[in-house]
N, C-alpha and C positions, 0 to 999 in steps of 0.2 A: 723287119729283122728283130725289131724288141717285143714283136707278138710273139716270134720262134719261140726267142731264150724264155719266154713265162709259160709258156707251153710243154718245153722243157724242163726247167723247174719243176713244173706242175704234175711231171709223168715220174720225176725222182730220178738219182743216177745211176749214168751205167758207163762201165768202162770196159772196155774191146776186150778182156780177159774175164767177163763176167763178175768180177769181185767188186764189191761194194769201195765205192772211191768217188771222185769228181766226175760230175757229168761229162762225156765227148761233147768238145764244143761245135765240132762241124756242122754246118747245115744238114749234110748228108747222111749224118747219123741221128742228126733231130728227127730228119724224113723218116728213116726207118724204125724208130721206137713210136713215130705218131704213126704209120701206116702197120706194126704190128701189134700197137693198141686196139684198133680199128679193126683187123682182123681177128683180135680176142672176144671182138664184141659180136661181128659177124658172126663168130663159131658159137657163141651163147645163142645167140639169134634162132641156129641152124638146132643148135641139141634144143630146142624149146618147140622146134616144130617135129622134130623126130620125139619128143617126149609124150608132146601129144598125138601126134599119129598113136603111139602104142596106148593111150590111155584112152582112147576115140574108142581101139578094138572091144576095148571093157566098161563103154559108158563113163568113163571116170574122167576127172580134169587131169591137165600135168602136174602138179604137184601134188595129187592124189595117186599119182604112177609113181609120182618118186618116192613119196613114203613106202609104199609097196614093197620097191625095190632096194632103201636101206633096210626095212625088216627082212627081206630075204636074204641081204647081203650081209646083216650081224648076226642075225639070228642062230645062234650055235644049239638050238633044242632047249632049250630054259624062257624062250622070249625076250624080249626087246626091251629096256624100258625106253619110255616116249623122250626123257633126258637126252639118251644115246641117241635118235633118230633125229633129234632137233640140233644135236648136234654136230653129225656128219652133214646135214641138209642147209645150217646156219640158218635158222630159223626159230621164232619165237616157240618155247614148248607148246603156248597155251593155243598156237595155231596145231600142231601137229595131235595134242588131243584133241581138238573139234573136228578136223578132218579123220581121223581115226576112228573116231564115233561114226561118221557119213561111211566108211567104208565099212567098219563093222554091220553097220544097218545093211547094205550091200551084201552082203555076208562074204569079204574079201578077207580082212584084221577078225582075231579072237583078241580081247583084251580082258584078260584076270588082273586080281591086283597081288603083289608080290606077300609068300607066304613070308618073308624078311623084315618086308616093310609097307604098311596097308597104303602109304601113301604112294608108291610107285604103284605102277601101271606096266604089267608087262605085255608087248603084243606081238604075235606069231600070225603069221599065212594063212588063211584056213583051206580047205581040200579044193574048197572053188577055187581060190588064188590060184595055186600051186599046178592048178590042171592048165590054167589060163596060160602061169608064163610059161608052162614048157610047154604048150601048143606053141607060142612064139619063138621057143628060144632058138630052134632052127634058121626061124627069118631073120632073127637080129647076129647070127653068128656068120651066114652071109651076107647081112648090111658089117657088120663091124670086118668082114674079110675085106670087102670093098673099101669100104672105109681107108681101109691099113694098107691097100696095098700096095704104096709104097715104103712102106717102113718094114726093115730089118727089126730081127729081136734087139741090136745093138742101138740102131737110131730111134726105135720107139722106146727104149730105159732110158735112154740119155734126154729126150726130148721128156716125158714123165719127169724125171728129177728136174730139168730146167723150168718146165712148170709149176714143181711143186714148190720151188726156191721162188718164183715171179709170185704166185700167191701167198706165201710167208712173207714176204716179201710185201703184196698190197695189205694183208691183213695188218703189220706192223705201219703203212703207213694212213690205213684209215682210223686207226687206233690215237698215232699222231696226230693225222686233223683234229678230231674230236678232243682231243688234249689242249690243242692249242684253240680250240675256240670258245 
């Protein structure tokens, strides 16, 4: 029983109305924050093997698909700086320029350096990229149908916001560890 409570402790609290307060002390709701942890890890697990599947189709690694994918997904016609992609990603910058390079050699990333500021790095798609993901984007718009198909527009907003509070949420308490240690 005093394994539970450190266990809990350890996961941070929650209370049956979602707002920040005293942990539930039931056993039964320990159960369900350690078995919905555990499911968050499974589901990383899961997008890591679909990441690579789609990076497999391009020769590339998975977090060389996922850079790909935040340049395509910021990219407004100006390019990317490597800052912004390391950022959405939570990764070191000086990884996402070395990998950038690998894909530019690839000829996937064009990387100029910004007329603003010589020290950024800005990087956009190039035509190969661009032909690659929309050959896929068909497959992945029937995997993410499947995917969803049980969620409403109502229950996939609402479940998005509940995650994006759970990760503001761990961001704040891994921030705390590292404070307290």
């Amino acid at each position: 029983m005093a394994k539970r409570r450190a266990v809990a402790k350890l996961v941070g609290s929650v209370r049956r109305d979602g707002a920040a307060g005293p942990a539930i002390e039931s056993d039964q709701s320990q159960d369900i924050v350690r078995r919905f942890l555990w499911d968050l890890a499974s589901i990383n697990v899961h997008l890591d093997e679909v990441r690579s599947f789609w990076a497999h189709t391009l020769g590339i690694s998975g977090p060389q698909w996922m850079i790909l994918m935040a340049v395509a997904e910021l990219d407004r016609g100006q390019g990317v700086p490597v800052k912004d992609v390391s950022t959405i990603l939570h990764v070191d910058p000086s990884f996402v320029t070395t990998q950038s390079k690998v894909l530019e050699k690839y000829g996937f990333v064009r990387r100029i350096t910004s007329g603003y500021d010589a020290r950024v790095v800005l990087m956009s798609l190039s035509d190969k990229a661009c032909k690659h993901v929309a050959n896929l984007s068909s497959r992945q718009e029937l995997l993410d149908k499947f995917i969803f198909a049980d969620f409403n527009d109502r229950t996939l907003k609402d479940t998005a916001h509940q995650l994006a509070l759970l990760k503001d949420r761990l961001e704040k308490a891994t921030l705390k560890l590292a404070a307290d240690i």
